[in-house]
C-alpha positions in Angstrom: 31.1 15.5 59.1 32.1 14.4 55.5 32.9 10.9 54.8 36.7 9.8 55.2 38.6 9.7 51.7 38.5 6.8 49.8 35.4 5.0 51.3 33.9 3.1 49.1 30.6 3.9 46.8 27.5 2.3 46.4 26.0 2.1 42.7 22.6 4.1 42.4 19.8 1.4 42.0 16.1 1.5 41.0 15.4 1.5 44.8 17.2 4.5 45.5 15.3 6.4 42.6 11.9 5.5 43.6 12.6 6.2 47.1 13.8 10.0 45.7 10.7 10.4 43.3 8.1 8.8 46.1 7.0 6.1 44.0 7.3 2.4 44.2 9.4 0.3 42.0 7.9 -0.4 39.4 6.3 3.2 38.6 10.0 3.9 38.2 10.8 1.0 36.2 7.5 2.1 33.8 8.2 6.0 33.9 12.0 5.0 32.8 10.9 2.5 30.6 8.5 4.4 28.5 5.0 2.6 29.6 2.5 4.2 29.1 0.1 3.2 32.6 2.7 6.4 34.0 0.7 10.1 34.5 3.4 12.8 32.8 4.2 14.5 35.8 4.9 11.2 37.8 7.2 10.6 34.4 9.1 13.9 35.3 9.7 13.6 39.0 10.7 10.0 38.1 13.2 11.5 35.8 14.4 14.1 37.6 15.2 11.8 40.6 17.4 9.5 37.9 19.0 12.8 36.6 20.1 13.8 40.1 21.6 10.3 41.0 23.0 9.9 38.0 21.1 6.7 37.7 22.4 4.4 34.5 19.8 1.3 34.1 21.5 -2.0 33.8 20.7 -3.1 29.8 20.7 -6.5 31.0 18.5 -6.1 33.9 16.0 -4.0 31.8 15.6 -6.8 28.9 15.0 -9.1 31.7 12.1 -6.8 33.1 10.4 -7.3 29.6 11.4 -10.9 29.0 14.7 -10.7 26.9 18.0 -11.5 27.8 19.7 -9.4 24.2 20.7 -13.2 23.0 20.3 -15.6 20.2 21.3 -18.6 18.8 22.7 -19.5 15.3 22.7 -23.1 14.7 24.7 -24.2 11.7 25.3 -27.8 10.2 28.6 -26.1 7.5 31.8 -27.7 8.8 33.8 -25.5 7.8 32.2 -22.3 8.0 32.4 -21.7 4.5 28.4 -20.7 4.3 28.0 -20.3 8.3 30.8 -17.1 8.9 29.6 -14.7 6.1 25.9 -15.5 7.7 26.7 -15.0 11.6 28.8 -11.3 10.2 25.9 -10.0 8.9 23.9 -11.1 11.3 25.8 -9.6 13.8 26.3 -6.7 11.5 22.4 -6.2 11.7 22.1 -7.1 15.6 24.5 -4.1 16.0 27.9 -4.3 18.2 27.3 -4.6 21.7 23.0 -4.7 21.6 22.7 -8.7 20.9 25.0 -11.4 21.4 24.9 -14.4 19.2 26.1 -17.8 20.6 27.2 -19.7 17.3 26.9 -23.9 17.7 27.5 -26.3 14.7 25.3 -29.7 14.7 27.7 -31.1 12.1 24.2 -32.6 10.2 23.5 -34.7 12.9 19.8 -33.9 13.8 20.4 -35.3 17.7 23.3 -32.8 17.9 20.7 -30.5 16.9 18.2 -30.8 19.2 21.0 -30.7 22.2 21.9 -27.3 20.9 18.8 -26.2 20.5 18.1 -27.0 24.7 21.0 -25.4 25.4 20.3 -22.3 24.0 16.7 -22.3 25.2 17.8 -22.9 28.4 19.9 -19.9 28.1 17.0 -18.3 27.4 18.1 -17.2 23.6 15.3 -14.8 22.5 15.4 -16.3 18.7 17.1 -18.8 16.7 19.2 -18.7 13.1 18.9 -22.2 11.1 21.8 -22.5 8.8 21.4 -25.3 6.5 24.9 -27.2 4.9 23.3 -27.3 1.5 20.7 -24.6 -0.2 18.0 -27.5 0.1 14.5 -27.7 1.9 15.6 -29.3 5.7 13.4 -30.5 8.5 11.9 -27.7 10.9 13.0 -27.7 14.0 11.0 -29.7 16.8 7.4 -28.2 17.6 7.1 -26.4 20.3 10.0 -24.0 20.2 8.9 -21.2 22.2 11.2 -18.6 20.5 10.8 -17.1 16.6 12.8 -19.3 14.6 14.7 -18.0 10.8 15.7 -20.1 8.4 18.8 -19.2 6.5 20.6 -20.6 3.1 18.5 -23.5 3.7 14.6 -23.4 3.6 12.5 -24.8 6.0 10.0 -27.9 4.3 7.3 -25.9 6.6 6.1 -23.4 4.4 4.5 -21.0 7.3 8.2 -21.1 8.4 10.3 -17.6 7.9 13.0 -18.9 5.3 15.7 -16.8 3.6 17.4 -18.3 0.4 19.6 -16.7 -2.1 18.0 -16.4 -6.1 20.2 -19.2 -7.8 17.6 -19.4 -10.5 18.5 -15.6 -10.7 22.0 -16.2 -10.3 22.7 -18.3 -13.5 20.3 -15.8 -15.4 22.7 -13.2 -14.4 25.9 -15.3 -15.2 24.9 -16.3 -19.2 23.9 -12.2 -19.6 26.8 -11.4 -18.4 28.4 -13.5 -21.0 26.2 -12.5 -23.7 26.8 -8.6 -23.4 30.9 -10.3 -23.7 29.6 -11.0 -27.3 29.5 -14.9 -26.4 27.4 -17.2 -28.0 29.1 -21.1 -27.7 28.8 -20.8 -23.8 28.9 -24.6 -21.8 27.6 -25.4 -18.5 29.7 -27.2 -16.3 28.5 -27.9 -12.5 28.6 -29.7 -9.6 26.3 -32.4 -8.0 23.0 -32.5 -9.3 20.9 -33.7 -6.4 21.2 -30.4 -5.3 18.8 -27.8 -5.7 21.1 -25.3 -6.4 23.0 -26.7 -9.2 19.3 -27.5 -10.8 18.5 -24.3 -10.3 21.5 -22.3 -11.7 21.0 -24.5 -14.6 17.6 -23.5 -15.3 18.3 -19.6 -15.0 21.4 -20.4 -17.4 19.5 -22.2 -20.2 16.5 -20.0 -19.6 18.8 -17.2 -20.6 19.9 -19.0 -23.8 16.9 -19.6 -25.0 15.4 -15.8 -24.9 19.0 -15.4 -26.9 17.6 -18.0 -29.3 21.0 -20.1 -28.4 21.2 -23.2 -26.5 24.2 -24.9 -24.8 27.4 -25.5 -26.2 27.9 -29.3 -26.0 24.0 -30.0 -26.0 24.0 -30.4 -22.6 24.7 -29.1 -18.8 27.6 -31.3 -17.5 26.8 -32.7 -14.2 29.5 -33.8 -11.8 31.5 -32.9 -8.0 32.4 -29.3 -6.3 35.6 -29.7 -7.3 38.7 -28.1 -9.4 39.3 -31.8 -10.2 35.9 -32.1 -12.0 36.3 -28.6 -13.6 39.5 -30.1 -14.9 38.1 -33.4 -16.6 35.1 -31.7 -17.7 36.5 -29.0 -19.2 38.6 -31.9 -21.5 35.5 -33.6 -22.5 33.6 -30.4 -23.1 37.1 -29.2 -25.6 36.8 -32.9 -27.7 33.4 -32.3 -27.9 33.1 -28.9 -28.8 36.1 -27.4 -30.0 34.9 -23.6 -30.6 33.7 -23.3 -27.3 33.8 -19.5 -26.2 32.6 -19.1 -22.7 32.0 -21.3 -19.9 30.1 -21.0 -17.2 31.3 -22.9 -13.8 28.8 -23.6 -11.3 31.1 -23.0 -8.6 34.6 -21.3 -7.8 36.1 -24.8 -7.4 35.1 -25.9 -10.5 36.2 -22.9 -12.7 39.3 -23.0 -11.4 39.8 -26.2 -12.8 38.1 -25.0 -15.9 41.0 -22.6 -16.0 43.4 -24.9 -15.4 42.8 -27.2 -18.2 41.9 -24.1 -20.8 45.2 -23.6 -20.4 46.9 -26.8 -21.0 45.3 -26.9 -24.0 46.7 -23.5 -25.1 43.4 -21.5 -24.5 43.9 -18.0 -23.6 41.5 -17.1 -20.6 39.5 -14.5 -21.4 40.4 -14.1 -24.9 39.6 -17.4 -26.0 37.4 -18.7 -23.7 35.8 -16.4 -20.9 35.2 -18.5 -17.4 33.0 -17.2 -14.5 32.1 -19.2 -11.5 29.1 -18.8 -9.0 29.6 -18.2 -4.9 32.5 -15.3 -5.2 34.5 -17.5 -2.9 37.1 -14.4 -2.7 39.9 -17.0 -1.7 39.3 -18.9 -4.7 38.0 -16.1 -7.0 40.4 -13.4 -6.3 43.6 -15.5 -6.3 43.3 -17.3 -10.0 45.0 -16.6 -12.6 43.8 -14.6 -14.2 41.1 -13.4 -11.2 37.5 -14.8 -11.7 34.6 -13.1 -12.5 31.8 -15.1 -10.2 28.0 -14.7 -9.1 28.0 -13.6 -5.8 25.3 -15.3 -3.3 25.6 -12.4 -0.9 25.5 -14.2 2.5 26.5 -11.6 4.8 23.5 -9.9 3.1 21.4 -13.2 3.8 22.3 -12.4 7.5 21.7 -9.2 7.6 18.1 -9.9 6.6 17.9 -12.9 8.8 18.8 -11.1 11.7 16.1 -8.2 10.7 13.8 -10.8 10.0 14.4 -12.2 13.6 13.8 -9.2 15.5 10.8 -8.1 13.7 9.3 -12.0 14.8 11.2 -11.7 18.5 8.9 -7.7 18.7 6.1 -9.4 17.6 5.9 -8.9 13.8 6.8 -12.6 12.6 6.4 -13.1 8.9 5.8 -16.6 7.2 7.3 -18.4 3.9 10.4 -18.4 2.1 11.7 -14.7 0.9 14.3 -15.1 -2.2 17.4 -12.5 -2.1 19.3 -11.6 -5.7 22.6 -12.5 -6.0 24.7 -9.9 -7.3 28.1 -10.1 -10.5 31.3 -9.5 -9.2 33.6 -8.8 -12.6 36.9 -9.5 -12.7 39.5 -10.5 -15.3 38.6 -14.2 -16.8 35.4 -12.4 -18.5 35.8 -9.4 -20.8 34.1 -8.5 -24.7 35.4 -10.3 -27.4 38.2 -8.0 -29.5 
């Protein structure tokens, strides 16, 4: 007699296929799985059994069986997100949509706050960890003993044996004075932000190195040295015009700062590019895109830097962990405060 209509169903299980293939448990989870310890034709029955129940293995059930749970952590110390958002998209990007899930927590640079996070997650059993550092300087490792691979992202790791992703800045201000020399510029300033941080030092050194293969060296005799700010690009930009009238390029060591640099070019009747040609560094679209005119800037490629993180990650969480700090190039994003001289 056939079952009354609408009774309810039970979900095929392991159990059920095992019991259909006359093997145990786990010869079925191995012959599904892929192992190797299975004979071929205990493989096929174990498959044809699956194929006739329609059997669907739970994902979650089968990283569990080989000691993942398809999770990760991504710790960040960026406020605001400005650094931390392009990293976790690539990341994710990279993870792939609905394989890994990434649980995103923000220490705010409080290194107690970190370690609480960083139980948390292992106690969620995370199969990895993402480090995302506030400022593109060398930071503490995290405690010893973490039992999962960990990546560090934006900022290095002080640990050299650590796995450490970092974007070229040195590169980056390389790129940005070329850019300005194939323009036809040759009384191109420096203007940056705070200088105990690597990254300005470092753009700096990329820019003057630049210069100096061109046989030039910086308008203004020097690289000016102040805050991440459009105010800073503002005042700068004044003493940089008393001191050196003819200037005809600048280059901004961040978005915020060449939009001030903009700002006060044109207060004092400087056409931007024509006059003077501008580019910042961080293609900061909401910044970059939306001046006036739009800014040509050195992008640091952070979704990119995730993207490799994550890669990174996996390769270390299958067994294939890699040590010290891998530098990415940044890449030029052109847009209308740069262009050749008429």
């Amino acid at each position: 007699m056939s079952r009354t209509s609408g009774a309810s169903t039970r979900a095929t299980t392991l159990s059920d296929v095992a019991r259909l293939a006359g093997v145990s448990i786990s010869t079925a989870s191995k012959a599904l799985n892929g192992r190797e310890q299975v004979r071929a034709e205990t493989r096929a029955r174990v498959l044809d059994a699956a194929e006739r129940l329609a059997f669907s293995p739970n994902a979650l059930a089968q990283g569990l069986l080989a000691g993942r749970t398809g999770t990760v952590g991504l710790i960040t110390s960026d406020l605001d997100g400005r650094f931390s958002i392009p990293i976790l998209m690539g990341a994710e990007d990279a993870f792939g949509s609905g394989r890994t899930s990434v649980f995103l927590c923000d220490a705010r640079g409080d290194a107690i706050r970190e370690q609480h996070h960083v139980r948390a997650l292992l106690s969620r059993r995370v199969d990895g960890l993402i480090v995302v550092g506030a400022r593109p300087d060398p930071r503490p490792p995290l405690s010893p003993g973490v039992p999962v691979p960990v990546v560090y992202a934006y900022a290095p790791s002080q640990d050299p044996d650590d796995v450490s992703l970092v974007s070229d800045n040195v590169g980056g201000g390389r790129m940005a004075i070329e850019h300005l020399l194939a323009c036809g510029r040759r009384r191109i300033a420096h203007l940056t932000g705070d200088p105990t941080y690597g990254a300005a030092q470092d753009r700096s050194t990329g820019a003057i190195a630049a210069l100096e293969r061109a046989g030039l060296t910086l308008a203004g005799g020097t690289v000016y040295y102040g805050t991440w700010s459009e105010a800073w690009g503002r005042g700068a930009t004044r003493l940089l015009l008393q001191q050196e009238p003819e200037v005809d390029a600048i280059f901004a060591g961040s978005d915020q700062i060449a939009r001030g640099v903009v700002d006060a070019l044109h207060e004092a009747g400087k056409r931007v590019p024509e006059d003077v040609a501008v580019i910042g560094f961080d293609n900061w679209e909401v910044l970059a895109a939306n001046a006036r005119p739009p800014l040509t800037s050195v992008d640091i490629n952070l979704e990119h830097l995730g993207r490799v993180a994550a890669q990174r990650l996996v390769a270390a969480i299958d067994g294939h962990a890699a040590s010290g700090t891998e530098v990415l190039p940044c890449r030029l994003v052109t847009r209308a405060s740069t262009a050749p001289l008429g």
